[in-house]
C-alpha positions in Angstrom: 8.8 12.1 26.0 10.0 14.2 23.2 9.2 12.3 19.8 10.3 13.1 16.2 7.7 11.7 13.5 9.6 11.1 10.0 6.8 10.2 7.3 4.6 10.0 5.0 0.8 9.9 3.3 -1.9 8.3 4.8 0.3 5.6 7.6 2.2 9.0 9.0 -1.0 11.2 9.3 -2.6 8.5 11.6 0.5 7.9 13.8 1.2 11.5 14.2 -2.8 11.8 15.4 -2.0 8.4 17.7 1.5 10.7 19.0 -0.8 14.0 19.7 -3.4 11.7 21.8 -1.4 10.6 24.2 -0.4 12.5 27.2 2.9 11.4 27.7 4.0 12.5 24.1 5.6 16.1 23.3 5.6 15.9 19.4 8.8 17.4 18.9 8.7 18.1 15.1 7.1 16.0 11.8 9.7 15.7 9.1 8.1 15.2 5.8 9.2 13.3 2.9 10.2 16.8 0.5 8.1 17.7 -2.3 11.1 17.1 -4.2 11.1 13.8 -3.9 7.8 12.4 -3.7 8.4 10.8 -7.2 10.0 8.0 -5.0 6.7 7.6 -2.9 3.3 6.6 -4.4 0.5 8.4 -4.2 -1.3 9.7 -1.5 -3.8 12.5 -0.9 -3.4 12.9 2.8 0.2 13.5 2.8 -0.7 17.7 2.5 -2.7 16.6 5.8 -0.1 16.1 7.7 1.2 19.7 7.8 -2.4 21.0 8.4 -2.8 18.4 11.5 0.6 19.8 12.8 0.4 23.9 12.3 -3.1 23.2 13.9 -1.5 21.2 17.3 1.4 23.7 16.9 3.8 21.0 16.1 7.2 22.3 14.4 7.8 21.1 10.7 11.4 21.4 10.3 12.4 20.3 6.7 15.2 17.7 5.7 15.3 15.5 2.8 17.4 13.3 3.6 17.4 11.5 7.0 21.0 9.8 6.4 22.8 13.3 6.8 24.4 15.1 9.0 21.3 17.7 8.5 19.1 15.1 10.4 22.2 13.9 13.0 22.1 17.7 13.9 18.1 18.1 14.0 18.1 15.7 16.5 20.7 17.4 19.0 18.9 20.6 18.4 15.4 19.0 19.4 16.7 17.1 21.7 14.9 14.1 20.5 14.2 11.2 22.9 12.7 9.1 20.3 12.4 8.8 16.2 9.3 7.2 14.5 9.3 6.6 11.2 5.8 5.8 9.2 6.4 5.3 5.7 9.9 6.8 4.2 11.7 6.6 1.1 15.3 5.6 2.7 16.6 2.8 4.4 18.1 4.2 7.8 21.9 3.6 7.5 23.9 2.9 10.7 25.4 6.1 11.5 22.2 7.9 11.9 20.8 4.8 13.8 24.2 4.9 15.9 23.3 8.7 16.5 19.9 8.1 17.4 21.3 5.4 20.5 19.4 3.2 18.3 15.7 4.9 19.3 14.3 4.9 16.1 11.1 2.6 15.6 9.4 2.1 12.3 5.2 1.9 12.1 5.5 -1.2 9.2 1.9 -2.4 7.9 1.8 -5.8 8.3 2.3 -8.6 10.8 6.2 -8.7 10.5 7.8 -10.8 9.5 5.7 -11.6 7.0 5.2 -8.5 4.0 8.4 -6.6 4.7 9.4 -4.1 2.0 7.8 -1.6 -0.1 3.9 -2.1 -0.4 2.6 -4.5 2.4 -0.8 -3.3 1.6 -0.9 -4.9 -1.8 1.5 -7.6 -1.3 -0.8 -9.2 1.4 -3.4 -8.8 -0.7 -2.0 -10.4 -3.8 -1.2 -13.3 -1.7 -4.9 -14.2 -0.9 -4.2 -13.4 2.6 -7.2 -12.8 4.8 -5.3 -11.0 8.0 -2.2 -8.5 7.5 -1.4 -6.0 10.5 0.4 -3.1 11.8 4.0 -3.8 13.8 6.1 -1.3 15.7 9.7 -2.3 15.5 12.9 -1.1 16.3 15.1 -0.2 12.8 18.6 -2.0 12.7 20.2 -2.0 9.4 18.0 -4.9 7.4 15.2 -4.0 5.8 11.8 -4.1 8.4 14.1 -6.5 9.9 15.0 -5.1 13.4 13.1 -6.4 17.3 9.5 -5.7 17.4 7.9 -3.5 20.1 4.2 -4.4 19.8 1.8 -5.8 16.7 -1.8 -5.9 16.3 -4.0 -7.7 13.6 -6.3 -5.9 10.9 -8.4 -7.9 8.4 -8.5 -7.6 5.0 -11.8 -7.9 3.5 -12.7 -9.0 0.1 -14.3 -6.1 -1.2 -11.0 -4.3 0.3 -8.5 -2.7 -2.0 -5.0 -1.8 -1.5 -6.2 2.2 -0.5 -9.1 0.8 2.1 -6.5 -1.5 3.9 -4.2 1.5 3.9 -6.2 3.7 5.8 -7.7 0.8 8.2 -4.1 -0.1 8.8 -3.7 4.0 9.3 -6.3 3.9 12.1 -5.4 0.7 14.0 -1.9 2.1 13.8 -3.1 5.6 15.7 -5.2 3.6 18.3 -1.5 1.5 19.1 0.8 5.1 19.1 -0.4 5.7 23.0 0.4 2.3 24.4 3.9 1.5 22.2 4.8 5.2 23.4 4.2 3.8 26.9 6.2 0.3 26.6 9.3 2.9 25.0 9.2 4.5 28.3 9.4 1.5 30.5 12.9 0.8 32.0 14.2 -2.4 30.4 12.3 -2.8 27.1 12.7 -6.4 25.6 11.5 -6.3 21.9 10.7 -9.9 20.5 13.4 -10.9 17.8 11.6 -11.3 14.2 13.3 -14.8 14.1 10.8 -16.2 17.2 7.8 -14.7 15.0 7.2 -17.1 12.1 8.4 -17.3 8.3 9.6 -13.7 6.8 9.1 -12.9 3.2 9.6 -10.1 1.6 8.2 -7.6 -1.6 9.6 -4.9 -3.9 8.2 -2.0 -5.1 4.7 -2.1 -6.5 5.0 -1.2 -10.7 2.8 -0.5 -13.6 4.2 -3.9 -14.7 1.7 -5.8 -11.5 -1.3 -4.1 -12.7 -1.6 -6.0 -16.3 -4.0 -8.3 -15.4 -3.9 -12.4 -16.8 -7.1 -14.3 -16.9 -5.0 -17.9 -17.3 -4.7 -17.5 -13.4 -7.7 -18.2 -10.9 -10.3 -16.3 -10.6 -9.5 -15.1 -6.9 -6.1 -14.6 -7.9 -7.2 -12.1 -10.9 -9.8 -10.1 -8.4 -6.9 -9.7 -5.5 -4.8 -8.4 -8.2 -7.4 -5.9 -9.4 -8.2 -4.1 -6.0 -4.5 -4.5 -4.5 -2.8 -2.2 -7.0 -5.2 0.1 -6.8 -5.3 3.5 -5.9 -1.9 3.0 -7.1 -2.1 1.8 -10.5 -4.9 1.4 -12.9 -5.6 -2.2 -13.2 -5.8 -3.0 -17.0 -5.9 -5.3 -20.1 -6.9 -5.7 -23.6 -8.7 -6.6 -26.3 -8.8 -6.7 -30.4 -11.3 -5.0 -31.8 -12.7 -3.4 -35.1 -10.8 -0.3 -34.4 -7.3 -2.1 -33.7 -6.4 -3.1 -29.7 -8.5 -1.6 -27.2 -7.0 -0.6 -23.5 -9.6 -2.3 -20.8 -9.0 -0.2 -17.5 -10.9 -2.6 -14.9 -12.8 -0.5 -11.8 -13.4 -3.5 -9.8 -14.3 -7.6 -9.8 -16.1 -9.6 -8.1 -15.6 -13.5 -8.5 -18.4 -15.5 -9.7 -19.7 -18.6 -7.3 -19.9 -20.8 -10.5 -18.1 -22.6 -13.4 -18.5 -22.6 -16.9 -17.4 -25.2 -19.1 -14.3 -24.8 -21.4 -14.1 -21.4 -22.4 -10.6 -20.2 -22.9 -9.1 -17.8 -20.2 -10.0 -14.1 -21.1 -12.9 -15.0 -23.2 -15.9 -13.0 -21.9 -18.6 -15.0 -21.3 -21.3 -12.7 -21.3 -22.1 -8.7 -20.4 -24.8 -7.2 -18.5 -25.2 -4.1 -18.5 -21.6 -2.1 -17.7 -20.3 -5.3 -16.8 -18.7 -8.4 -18.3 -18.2 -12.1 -16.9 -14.9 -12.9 -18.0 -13.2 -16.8 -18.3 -10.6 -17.4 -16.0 -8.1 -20.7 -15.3 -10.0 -23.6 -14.7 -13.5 -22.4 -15.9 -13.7 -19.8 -13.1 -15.4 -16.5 -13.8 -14.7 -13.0 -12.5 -17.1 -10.2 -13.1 -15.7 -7.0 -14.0 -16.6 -3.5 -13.5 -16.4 0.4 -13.8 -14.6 0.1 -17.3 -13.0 3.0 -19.0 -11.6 2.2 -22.8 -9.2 3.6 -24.6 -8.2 3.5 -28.2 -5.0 5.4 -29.0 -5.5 8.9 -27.6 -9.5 8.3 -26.8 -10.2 7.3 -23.6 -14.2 6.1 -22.7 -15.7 5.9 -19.0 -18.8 5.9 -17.6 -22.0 6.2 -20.2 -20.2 6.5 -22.8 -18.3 3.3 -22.4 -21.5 0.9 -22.2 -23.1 1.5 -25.8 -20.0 1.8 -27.7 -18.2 -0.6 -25.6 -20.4 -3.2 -27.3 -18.7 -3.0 -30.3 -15.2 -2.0 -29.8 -14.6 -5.0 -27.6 -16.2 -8.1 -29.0 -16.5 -11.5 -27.8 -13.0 -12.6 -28.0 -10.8 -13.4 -25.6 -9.2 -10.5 -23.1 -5.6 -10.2 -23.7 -3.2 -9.6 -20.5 0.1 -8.6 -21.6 -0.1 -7.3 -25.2 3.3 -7.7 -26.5 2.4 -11.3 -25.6 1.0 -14.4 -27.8 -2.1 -16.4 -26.8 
């Protein structure tokens, strides 16, 4: 079976290692998302990977930016392409290149469809307190993570995870599946389950800078799945008033506290012990917070340096989330 990869980061690089373990697959090509527009992708250090793994499995890398062109229709005559899998891309397929495909294109979506469609399932599912998300193979029609899926499989989402770590678990589960949905797409007769028999579909937009501002009048679970899920993304934050003005609190990681305080106002800190502080939350929860860099105007503290001067350019006042907003 000849088989184009279309991708990107992390999701690609381990479908593209599931595609080159399994026998039956010829990797026909691996097209990229360009360099040129990787502004419309976040962040991810193994997408240069994906070219090594391919020049070194002499796989071809023909380049096209844009898979709804006549540039892609054509690339797919001239590899004489049997199947398309897509694993993180930038563009929604649009029906003529889905009507020159026969309709064999099949997305690599990480979660358990069709719950988490869109943009980031990874930190969706984790803002949402969920405690499974997954990795589902579907066929693309022209919703969005809508079309029939071809097989799913389960990955839990730990508490200490972030969204990165359920990335790249959801990476590896997603490579160990590559051999066996590459054998159902060769069986005569294929039926793919319709999304609709599946459960209750919801759906996410793009993660922003705007869902890292953390606000300590929620719970304190909800505050700690909010920390790790936008991150390596963005840099979970918030502030504080100090001597020297407001002070920009960039939050590492959390951990929330098995006990309740009394009726300490949300973002108050509680107390600090060494690097950390124990921070107020809705309903007298507390969340512990870690690995904090400070910044004041153009000065930016981390590490060391943060703990002793910390002390006094955040005092014991309450933590502020948005800062254009009243208490």
């Amino acid at each position: 079976m000849r088989v184009l990869l279309v991708g990107y980061g992390t999701l690609a690089l381990g479908v593209l290692r599931g595609l080159l373990d399994s026998p039956r697959v010829r990797v026909a090509g691996v097209v990229r998302w360009g360099a040129g527009f990787e502004r419309a992708m976040p962040p991810d250090a193994d997408h240069r990977a994906i070219a090594t793994v391919a020049r070194a499995a002499d796989v071809p890398l023909p380049v096209c930016d844009r898979v709804n062109s006549a540039e892609f229709t054509a690339l797919l005559r001239r590899l004489e392409v049997d199947w398309v899998l897509v694993a993180s891309w930038g563009e929604i397929l649009r029906e003529p290149v889905i009507r020159a495909s026969g309709g064999r294109i099949v997305n690599c979506h990480p979660s358990l469809l069709p719950a988490h469609r869109g943009a980031n399932p990874y930190a969706s599912a984790i803002i949402a307190g969920e405690s499974w998300t997954g990795v589902t193979f579907h066929l693309i029609d022209a919703g969005i993570d809508t079309g029939p899926v071809v097989a799913q499989a389960r990955v839990p989402i730990d508490l200490a995870d972030t969204g990165g770590t359920l990335r790249s678990r959801c990476a590896r589960v997603a490579r160990e599946m590559v051999p066996s949905v590459v054998d159902r797409l060769a069986t005569p007769g294929l039926v793919p389950r319709a999304q609709a028999e599946m459960g209750e579909a919801s759906y996410h937009g793009r993660l922003s800078d705007a869902d890292a501002v953390i606000d300590f009048r929620r719970p304190a679970r909800e505050v700690h799945d909010r920390i790790r899920a936008v991150q390596p993304w963005y840099l979970p934050r918030t502030w504080a008033e100090g001597p020297l003005g407001r002070v920009r609190i960039e939050l590492g990681w959390s951990r929330v506290e098995p006990v309740r305080i009394g009726a300490a106002a949300p973002g108050a800190i509680v107390s600090r012990d060494g690097a950390t502080l124990r921070v107020a939350c809705a309903g007298g929860e507390l969340v512990r917070l870690g690995d904090l860099r400070l910044g004041v105007g153009w000065l930016a503290l981390g590490g060391r340096l943060a703990r002793p001067v910390g002390r006094w350019l955040i005092p014991d006042a309450a933590l502020l989330g948005d800062p254009r907003a009243s208490r």
